[in-house]
C-alpha positions in Angstrom: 30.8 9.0 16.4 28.0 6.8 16.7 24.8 6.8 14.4 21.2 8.4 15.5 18.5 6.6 14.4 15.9 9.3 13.2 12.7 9.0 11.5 10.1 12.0 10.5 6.4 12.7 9.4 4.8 15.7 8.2 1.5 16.6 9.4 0.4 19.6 7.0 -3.5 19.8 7.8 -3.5 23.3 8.0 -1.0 24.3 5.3 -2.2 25.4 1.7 -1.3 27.9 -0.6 -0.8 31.0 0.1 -1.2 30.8 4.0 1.6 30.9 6.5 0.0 28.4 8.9 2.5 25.8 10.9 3.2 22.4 9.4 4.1 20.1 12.2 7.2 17.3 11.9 7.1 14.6 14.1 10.5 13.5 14.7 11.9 9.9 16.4 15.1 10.3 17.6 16.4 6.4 19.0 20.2 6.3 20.2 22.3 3.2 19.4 21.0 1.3 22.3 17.5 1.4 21.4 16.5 4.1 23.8 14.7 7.5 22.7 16.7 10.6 23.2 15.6 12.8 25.6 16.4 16.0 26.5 16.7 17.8 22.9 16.2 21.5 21.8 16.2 23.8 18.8 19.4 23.5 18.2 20.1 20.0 17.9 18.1 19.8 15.2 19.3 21.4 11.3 16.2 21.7 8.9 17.3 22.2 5.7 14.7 22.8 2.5 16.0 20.4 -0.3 13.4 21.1 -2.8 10.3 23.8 -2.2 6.8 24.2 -4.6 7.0 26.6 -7.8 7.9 29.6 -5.7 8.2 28.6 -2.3 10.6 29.7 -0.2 12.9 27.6 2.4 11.2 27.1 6.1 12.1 27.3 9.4 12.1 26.0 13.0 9.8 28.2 15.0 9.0 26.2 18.1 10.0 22.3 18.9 8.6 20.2 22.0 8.3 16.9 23.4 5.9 14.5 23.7 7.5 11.0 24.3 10.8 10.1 25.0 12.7 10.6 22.0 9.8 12.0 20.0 9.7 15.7 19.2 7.4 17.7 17.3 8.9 20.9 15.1 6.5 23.3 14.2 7.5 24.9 10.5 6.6 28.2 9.0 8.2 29.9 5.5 10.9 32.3 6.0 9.0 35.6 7.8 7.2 37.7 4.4 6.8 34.1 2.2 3.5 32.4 2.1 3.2 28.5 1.2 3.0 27.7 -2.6 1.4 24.6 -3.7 3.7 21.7 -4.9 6.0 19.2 -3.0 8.3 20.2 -0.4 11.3 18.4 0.8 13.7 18.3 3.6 16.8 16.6 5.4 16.6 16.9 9.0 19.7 16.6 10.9 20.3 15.5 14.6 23.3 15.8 16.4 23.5 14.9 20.3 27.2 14.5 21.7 28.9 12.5 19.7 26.0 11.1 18.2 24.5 12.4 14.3 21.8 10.7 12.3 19.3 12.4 9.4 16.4 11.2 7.6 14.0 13.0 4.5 10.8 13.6 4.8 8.3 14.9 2.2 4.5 16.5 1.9 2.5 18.3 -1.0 0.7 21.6 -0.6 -2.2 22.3 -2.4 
């Protein structure tokens, strides 16, 4: 197995409490030559919600697309029936490709 270089950034303009509006991860995938990873979908990605706000709820993958080679964006909503609550939110994202896995954390606040 060989290791995925993956990096992430939150873009949460439009999220605040109380609203179910998307938060948008940008995601770098690099593979160990150097090269961005193309040719990814939903489900080579696992978003898992390490830490939510004061009564926030996990969030989910609703739509992913690419905009550069190796560069993805995953657009994030709470769990259908859960609004945003204000506070930090973490996450681990997980890529696996083949034979290839890599993760990184990412973090933003909601006011």
């Amino acid at each position: 197995m060989s290791k995925l270089e993956v990096t992430a950034i939150v873009e949460n303009t439009q999220t605040s409490s109380g609203n179910t509006s998307p938060t948008y991860l940008v995601v770098s995938v690099i593979d160990p030559n150097g090269a961005g990873v193309i040719g990814l979908n939903a489900a080579n990605f696992t978003l898992c919600t390490e830490i939510v706000g004061n009564g926030g709820g996990y969030s989910h993958i609703s739509a992913i697309s690419s905009v550069n080679p190796g560069v993805y964006i995953l657009r994030l909503l709470p769990l259908k029936g859960k609004t945003w609550k204000a506070g930090v939110y973490i996450y681990s994202i997980v890529v696996h490709h083949g034979v290839h896995r890599g993760q990184t954390l990412c973090k933003f606040s909601v006011n």
